[in-house]
C-alpha positions in Angstrom: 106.2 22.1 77.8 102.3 20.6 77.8 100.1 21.0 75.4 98.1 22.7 78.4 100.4 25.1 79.1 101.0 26.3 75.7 97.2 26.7 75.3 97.2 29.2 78.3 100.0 31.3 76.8 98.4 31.5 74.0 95.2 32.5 75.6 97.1 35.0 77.7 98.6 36.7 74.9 95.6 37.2 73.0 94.0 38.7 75.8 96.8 41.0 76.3 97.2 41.9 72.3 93.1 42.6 72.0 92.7 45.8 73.5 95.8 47.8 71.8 94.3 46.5 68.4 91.4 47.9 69.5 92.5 51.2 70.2 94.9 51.7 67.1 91.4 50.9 65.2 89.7 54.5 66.2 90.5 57.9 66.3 90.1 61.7 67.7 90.8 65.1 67.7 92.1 67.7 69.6 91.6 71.4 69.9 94.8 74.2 69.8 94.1 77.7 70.3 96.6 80.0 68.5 97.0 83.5 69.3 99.2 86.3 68.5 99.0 90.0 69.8 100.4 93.1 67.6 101.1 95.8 69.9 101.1 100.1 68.8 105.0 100.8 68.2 106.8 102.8 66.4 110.8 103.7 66.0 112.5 107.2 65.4 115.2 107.5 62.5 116.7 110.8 63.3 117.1 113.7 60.1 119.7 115.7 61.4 117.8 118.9 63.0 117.6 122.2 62.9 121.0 124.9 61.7 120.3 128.3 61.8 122.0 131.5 61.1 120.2 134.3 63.8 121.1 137.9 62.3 119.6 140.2 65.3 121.1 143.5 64.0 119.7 143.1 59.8 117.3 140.4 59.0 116.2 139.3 62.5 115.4 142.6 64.3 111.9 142.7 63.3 111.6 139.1 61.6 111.2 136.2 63.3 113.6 133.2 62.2 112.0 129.7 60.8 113.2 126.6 59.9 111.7 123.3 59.5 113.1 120.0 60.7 112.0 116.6 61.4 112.3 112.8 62.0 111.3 109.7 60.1 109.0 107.9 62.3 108.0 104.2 61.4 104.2 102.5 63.0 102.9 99.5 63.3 99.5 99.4 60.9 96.6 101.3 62.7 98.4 103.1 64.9 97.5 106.9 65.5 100.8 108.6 67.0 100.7 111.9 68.8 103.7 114.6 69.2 104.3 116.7 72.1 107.1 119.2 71.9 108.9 120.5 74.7 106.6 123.2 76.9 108.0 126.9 76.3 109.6 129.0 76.7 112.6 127.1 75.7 116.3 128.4 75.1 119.4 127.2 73.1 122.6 128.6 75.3 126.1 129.2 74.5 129.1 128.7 76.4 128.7 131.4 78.6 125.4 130.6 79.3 123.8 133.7 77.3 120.1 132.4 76.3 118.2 132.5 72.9 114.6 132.4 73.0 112.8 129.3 70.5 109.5 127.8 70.2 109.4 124.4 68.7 105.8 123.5 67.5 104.1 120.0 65.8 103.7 121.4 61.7 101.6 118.7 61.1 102.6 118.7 57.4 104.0 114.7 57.6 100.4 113.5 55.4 99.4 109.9 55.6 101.6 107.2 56.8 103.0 105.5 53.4 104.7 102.6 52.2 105.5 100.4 55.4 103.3 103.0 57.7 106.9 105.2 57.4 106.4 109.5 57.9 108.6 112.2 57.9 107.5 114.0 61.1 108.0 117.3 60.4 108.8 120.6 62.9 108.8 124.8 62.9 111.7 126.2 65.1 111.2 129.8 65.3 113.4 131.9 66.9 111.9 135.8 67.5 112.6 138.3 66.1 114.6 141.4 68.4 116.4 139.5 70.7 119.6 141.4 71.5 122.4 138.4 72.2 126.5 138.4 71.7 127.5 136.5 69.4 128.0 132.9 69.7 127.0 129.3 69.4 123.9 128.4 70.6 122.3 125.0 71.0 119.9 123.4 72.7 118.3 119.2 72.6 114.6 119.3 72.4 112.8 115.9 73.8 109.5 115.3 71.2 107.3 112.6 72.9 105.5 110.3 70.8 102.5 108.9 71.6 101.3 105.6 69.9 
């Protein structure tokens, strides 16, 4: 090989070397937007419900019947949950379809949310007093909505 020839390699090689030297020499930035959205929830733990013992002859001719019963309910922080019971009149029935008259109403005794945003959501189920009914088992499964 000439000395000419080496001389343009080289050249050549210098040329082509220059501009990535020049470009590891600077820097920039860059901008990342990072988001994250924390939606209203909430999850039911179920407390077993309501067991009562309806005397229509004695006890529960002229007094009505109450028990109280409830759910855990767990949030997300901030949120503001609602309850809607089911819209009377509503009826537990037995096997032979024979009907006893309940209301189911919100007894807003839960308090604050607590540790974790955890509640015990709590219920009245009164059953009134002087219904005449044979005697039985009677049940019924109440839907509660929950707003959130």
């Amino acid at each position: 090989m000439n000395f000419r020839a080496l001389s343009l390699a080289a050249a050549f090689c210098a040329l082509a070397i220059a501009p990535l030297a020049a470009s590891a020499s600077g820097s920039t930035t860059a901008t990342l937007g990072v988001a994250a959205d924390v939606p209203s929830n909430c999850t039911v733990a179920y407390n077993g419900g309501f067991h009562m013992s309806y005397d229509p002859l004695v006890l529960n001719n002229s007094s009505d019947l109450n028990s109280y019963a409830g759910f855990g309910l767990s949030c997300t922080l901030g949120t503001n949950p609602t309850f809607t019971p089911p819209a009377g009149p509503t009826y537990m029935v037995d096997n032979n379809n024979d009907k006893l008259l309940y209301t189911l109403v919100y007894s807003n005794t839960h308090g604050a949310f607590g540790i974790h945003n955890v509640a015990s959501i709590n219920f009245l189920a009164t059953i009134p007093a002087g219904q005449d009914v044979p005697v039985g088992s009677y049940s019924d499964t109440a839907t509660i909505l929950v707003n959130f």
